[in-house]
C-alpha positions in Angstrom: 0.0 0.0 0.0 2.6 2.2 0.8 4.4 2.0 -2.0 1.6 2.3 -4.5 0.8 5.5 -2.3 4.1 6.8 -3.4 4.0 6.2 -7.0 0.8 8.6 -7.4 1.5 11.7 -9.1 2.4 14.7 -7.5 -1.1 16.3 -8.9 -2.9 14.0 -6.8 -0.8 14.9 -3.7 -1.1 18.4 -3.9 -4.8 18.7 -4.7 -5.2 16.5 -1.3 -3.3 18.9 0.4 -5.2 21.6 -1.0 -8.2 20.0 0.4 -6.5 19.2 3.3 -6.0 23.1 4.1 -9.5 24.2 2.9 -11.3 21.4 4.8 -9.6 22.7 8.3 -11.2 26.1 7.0 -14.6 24.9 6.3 -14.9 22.4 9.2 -13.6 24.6 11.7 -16.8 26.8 11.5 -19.1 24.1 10.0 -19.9 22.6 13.1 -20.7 26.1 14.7 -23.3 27.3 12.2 -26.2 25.2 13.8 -25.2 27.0 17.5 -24.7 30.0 15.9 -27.7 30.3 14.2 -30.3 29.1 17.2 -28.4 31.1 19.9 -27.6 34.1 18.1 -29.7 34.4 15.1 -32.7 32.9 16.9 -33.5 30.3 14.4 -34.7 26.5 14.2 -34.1 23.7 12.2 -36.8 24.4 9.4 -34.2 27.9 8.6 -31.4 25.6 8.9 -32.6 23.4 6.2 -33.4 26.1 3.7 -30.4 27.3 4.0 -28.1 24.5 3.6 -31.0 23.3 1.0 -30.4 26.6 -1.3 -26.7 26.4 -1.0 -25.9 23.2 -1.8 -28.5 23.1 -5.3 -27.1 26.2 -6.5 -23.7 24.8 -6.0 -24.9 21.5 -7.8 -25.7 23.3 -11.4 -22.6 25.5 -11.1 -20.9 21.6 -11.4 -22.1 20.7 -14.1 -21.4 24.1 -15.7 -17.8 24.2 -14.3 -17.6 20.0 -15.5 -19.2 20.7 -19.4 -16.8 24.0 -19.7 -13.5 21.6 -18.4 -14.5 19.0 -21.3 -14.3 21.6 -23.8 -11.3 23.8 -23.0 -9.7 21.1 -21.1 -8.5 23.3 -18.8 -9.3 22.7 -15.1 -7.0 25.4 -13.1 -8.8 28.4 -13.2 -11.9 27.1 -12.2 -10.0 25.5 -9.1 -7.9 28.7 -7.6 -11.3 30.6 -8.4 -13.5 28.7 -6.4 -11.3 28.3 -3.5 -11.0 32.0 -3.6 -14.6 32.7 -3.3 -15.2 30.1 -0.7 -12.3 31.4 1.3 -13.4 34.9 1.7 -16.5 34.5 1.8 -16.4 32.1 5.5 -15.0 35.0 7.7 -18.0 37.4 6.7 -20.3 35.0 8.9 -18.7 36.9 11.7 -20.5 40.2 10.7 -24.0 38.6 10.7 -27.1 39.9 12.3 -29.7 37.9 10.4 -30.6 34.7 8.9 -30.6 36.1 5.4 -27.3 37.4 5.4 -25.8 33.9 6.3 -27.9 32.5 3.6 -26.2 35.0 1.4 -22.6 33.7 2.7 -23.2 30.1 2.2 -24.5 30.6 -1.0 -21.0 32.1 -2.0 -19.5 29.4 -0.5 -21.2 26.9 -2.1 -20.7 28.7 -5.7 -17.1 28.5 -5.1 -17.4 24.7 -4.6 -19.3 24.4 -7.4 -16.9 26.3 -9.6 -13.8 23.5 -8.5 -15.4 20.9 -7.4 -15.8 19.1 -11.2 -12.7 20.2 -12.4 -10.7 18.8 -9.5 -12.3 15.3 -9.7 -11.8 15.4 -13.7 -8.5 16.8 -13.0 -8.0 13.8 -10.2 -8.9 11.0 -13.0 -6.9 12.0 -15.8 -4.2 11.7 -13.3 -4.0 7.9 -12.7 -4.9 5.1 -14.5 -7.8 3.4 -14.2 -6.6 0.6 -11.7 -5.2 3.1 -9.5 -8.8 5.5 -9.3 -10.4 4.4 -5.8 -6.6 4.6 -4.5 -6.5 8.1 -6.0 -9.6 9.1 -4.6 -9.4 7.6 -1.8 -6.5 9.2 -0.6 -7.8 12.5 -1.8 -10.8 11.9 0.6 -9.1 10.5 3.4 -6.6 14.4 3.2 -9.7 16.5 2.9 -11.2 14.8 6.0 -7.5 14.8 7.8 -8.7 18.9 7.0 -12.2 18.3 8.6 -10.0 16.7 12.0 -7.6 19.9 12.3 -10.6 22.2 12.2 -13.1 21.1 14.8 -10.1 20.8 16.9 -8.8 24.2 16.4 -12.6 25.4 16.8 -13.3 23.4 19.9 -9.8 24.9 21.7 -11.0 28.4 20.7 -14.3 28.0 22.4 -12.6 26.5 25.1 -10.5 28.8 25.6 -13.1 31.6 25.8 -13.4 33.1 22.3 -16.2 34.3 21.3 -18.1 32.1 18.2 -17.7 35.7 16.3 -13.7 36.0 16.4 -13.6 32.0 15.7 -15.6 32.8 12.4 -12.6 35.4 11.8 -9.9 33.3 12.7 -10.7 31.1 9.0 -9.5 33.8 7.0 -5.7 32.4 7.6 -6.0 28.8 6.1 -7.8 30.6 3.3 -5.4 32.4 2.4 -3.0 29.7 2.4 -4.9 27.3 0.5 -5.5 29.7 -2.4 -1.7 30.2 -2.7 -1.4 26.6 -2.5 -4.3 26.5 -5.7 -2.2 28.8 -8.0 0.8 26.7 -8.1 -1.1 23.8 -9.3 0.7 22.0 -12.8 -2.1 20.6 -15.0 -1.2 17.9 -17.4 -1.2 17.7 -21.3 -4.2 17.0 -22.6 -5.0 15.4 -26.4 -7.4 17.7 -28.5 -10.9 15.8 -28.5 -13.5 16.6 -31.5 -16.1 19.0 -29.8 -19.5 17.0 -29.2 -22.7 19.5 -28.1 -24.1 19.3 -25.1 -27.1 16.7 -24.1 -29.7 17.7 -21.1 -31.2 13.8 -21.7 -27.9 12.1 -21.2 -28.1 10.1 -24.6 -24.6 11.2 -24.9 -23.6 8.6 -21.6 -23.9 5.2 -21.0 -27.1 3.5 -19.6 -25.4 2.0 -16.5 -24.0 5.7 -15.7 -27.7 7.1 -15.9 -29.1 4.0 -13.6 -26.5 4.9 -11.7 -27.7 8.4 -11.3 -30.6 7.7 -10.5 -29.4 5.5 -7.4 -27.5 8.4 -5.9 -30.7 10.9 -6.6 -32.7 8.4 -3.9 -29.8 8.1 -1.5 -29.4 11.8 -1.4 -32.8 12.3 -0.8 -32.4 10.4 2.4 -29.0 12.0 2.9 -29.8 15.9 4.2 -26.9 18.6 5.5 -24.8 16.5 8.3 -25.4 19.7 10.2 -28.8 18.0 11.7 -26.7 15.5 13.2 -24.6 17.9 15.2 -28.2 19.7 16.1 -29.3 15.9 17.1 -26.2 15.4 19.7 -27.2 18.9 21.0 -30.6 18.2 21.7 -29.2 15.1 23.5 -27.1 16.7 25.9 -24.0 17.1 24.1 -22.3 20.4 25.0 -21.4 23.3 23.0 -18.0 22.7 23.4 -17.9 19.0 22.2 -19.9 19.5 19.2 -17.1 20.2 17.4 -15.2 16.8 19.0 -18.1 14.9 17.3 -17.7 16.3 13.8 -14.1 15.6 14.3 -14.1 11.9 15.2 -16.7 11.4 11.9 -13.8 13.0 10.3 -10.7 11.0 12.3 -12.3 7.6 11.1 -13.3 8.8 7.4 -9.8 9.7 7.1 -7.6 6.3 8.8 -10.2 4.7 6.6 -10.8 6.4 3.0 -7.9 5.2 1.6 -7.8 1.6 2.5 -11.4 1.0 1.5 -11.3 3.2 -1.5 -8.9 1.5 -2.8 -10.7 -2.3 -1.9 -12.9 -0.9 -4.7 -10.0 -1.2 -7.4 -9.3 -5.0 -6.1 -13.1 -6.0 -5.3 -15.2 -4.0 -6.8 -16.9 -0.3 -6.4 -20.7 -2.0 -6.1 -19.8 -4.1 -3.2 -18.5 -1.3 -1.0 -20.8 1.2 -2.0 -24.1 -1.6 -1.3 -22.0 -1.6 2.2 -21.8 1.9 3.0 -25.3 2.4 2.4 -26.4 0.1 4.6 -24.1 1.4 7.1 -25.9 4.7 6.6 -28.7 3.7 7.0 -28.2 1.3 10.7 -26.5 4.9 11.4 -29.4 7.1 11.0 -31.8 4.9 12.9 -29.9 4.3 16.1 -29.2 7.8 16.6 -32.7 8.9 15.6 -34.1 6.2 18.4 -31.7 7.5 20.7 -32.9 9.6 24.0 -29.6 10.5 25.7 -26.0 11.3 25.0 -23.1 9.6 26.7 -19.4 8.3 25.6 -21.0 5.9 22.9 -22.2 8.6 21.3 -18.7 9.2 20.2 -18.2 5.6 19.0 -21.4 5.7 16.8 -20.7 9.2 15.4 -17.2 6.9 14.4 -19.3 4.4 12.4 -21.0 7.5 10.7 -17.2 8.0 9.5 -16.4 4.1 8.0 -19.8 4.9 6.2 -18.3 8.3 4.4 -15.0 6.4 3.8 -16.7 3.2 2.2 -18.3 5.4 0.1 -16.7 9.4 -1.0 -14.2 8.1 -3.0 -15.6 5.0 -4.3 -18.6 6.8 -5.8 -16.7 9.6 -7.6 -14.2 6.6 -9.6 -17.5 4.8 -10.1 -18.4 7.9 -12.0 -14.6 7.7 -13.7 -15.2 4.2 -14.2 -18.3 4.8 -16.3 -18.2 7.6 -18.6 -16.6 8.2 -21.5 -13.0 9.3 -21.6 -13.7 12.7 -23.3 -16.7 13.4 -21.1 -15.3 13.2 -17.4 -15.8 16.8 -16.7 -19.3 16.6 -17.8 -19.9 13.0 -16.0 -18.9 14.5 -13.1 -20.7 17.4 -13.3 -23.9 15.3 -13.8 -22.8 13.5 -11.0 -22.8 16.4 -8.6 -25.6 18.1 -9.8 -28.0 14.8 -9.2 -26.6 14.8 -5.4 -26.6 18.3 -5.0 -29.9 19.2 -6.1 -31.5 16.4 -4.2 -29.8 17.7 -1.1 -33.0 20.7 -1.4 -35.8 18.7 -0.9 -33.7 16.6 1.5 -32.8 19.4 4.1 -36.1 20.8 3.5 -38.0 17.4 4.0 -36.0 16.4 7.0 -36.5 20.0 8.5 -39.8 20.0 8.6 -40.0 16.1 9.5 -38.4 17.0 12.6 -39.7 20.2 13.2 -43.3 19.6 12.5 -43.4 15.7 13.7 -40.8 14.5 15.7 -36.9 13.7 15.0 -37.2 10.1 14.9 -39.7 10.1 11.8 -36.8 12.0 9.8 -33.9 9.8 10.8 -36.2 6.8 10.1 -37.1 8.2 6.4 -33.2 9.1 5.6 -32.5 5.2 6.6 -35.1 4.5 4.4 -33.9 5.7 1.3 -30.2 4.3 2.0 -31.9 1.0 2.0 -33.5 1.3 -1.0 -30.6 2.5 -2.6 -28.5 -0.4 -1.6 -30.3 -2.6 -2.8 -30.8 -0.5 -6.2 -27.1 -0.4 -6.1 -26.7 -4.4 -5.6 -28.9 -5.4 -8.1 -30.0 -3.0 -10.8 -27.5 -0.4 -11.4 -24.7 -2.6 -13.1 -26.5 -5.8 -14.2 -23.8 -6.1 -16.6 -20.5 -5.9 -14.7 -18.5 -3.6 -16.6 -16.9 -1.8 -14.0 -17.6 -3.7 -10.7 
C-alpha cells in the first residue's frame, strides 16, 4: 500500500493537500453554524434546512457548468484557484451577521465556489491515474480532505474553550484561506489530447445506460442523505455540550480519514458495487440508532465513528465509479452530472428532514433518511450494473 501511495503523481498529492487546508477552514466553522444560528440568530431547524438546502442546489448546477466548460477547453486550473477563492473569503464574513438572510447570502457564495472546482478537480483527479489506481487516487484525496475536517473542529473546539467568542472563531478562518488559495495557483495541470467537440445533451443520450441507472441511485440516496449539520443539532438536543460538538464532527472525520484510503482502494481489487451496497447500509443502521436515541453519553462518540467508515466506504468510491463509467472525453461533464444529481437532491432533503423533525418529531426524519439508504442499496446491488462492466 505504501508503495503504491508513493508512486501517485504529485497532482494527486497536492490537490489533497489543497483540500486538506481548505477542509480545516470549512470544518472549523461548520460545526458552529447550527449554534450560531439558534443562539444568536434565533432560528430553528426548518431555517437551517433552507439554507443548507439553497446552497448546496445552486452549488450543484454550477458543477455541471464548471464540468461541461472543463471537457471543452480542457483546462481545469482556473476554475479550481477561483472557487477556493470565493469560498475562502467568503467564510469569515459569517462573523458580521445579524440575520438569517445574510448567512444564507454567505453560504451561497460558499457553495458557488465549490461548485466552480469541485468538477474540475475530480476530472483533473482522473486524468491523473490510470484506471486501476482511481479508488486509490480518490481515496486518498478523501481521506486528506477529511484529515482537514479533524484539524478544524479541533482548532474550533480549543478556541471556544479557551473563551473566544463564536464571532472572532468565524474570523480566525481567513488564515488557512489564504493559504490554501496560494497553494491552488501553483497547481501544474497535465497535457491533454485535443478531442472533436460533441454538443451538449440535457437527456444524457450522450452517456452510457449504466451511468444514468447509476444516477438515478444516488438521486434516492441523497434524498435520504440531508446537511450533516442535523446531526450535530441531534447530539445537542441530547445533551451534548457546545464545546464537544465540534469533537463529534471531528471523530466522523478521524475515522473517514484512517479509513478512506484503505477501503477506497478495496474498490479497485473487489469491486466499487460491493463497498458502495456496504456503506449504504451502514448509513442507514447509522441514521436509525441515533434517531431512536434519548440521551448522550461516551457511545455517542463511537457511533458518530461508524457515521465516519460509512463516508470512507463510500466518498471516494462513488466519484471513480463515475470515472469508471463515462466516456473518456466526457469526465468533466460525468462529473458534473454526478454532482448536480446529489446536489440538487440535497433541497428537498434538508427541507424534508427540517420540517420532519420540526413539525413531527426527530425520529420520523432519521427513520425516512434510513429508508432511502436501503432502497438504494439494494438498487445499487442489483439494478444499477446488471452487466458488470466496471464492478
Amino acid at each position: 500500500m505504501l508503495a503504491t501511495l508513493r508512486s501517485l503523481p504529485r497532482t494527486v498529492w497536492f490537490i489533497g493537500l489543497i483540500s486538506l487546508i481548505n477542509d480545516a477552514a470549512s470544518d472549523m466553522l461548520y460545526p458552529l453554524i447550527p449554534i450560531y444560528l439558534a443562539s444568536v440568530l434565533m432560528a430553528g431547524p426548518r431555517v437551517l434546512g433552507l439554507i443548507e438546502g439553497i446552497a448546496e442546489a445552486t452549488a450543484s448546477l454550477l458543477k455541471l457548468f464548471s464540468g461541461v466548460v472543463v471537457d471543452r477547453t480542457r483546462r481545469a486550473k482556473p476554475w479550481i484557484v477561483f472557487g477556493y477563492a470565493l469560498a475562502g473569503f467568503a467564510r469569515p464574513l459569517i462573523a458580521f451577521v445579524t440575520a438569517w438572510p445574510a448567512l444564507l447570502c454567505i453560504r451561497f457564495a460558499d457553495r458557488i465556489g465549490k461548485g466552480l472546482r469541485s468538477s474540475p478537480r475530480d476530472a483533473l483527479l482522473a486524468a491523473s491515474v490510470p484506471a486501476a489506481q482511481r479508488g486509490l487516487a480518490f481515496g486518498l484525496h478523501r481521506a486528506m480532505d477529511n484529515a482537514g475536517a479533524i484539524v478544524g473542529p479541533l482548532v474550533a473546539a480549543a478556541l471556544l474553550a479557551g473563551g473566544m467568542a463564536l464571532r472572532d472563531v468565524f474570523l480566525w478562518s481567513l488564515v488557512p484561506a489564504i493559504l490554501c488559495l496560494l497553494l491552488a495557483t501553483a497547481i501544474r495541470e497535465p497535457a491533454h489530447e485535443a478531442v472533436p467537440h460533441r454538443p451538449f445533451d440535457w437527456r444524457l443520450n450522450d452517456m452510457p445506460p449504466p451511468l444514468r441507472r447509476y444516477l438515478v441511485v444516488v438521486a434516492l440516496f441523497t434524498l435520504g442523505n440531508s446537511s450533516n449539520m442535523f446531526l450535530l443539532l441531534r447530539a445537542r438536543e441530547l445533551g451534548v455540550g457546545e464545546a464537544q460538538i465540534p469533537l463529534l464532527w471531528a471523530a466522523i472525520s478521524a475515522v473517514a480519514t484512517v479509513f478512506s484510503t484503505p477501503l477506497s482502494a478495496l474498490s479497485d481489487r473487489f469491486g466499487r458495487r460491493r463497498l458502495l451496497v456496504g456503506g449504504y447500509l451502514a448509513y442507514a443502521i447509522f441514521y436509525v440508532t441515533l434517531g431512536s436515541l434519548a440521551s448522550d453519553g461516551l457511545w455517542l462518540f463511537a457511533l458518530f465513528g461508524f457515521y465516519g467508515l460509512f463516508m470512507a466506504a463510500t466518498e471516494g468510491v462513488e466519484k471513480a465509479l463515475v470515472a469508471d463509467l463515462a466516456p473518456a472525453d466526457r469526465q468533466g461533464t460525468a462529473f458534473g452530472w454526478f454532482n448536480l444529481t446529489a446536489g440538487l437532491m440535497l433541497l428537498p432533503a434538508s427541507l424534508v428532514f427540517g420540517w420532519l423533525w420540526q413539525g413531527v418529531a426527530s425520529w420520523l426524519a432519521f427513520a425516512f433518511s434510513g429508508a432511502c439508504a436501503l432502497l438504494a442499496a439494494l438498487l445499487m446491488a442489483w439494478w444499477v450494473l446488471p452487466v458488470q462492466r466496471a464492478d
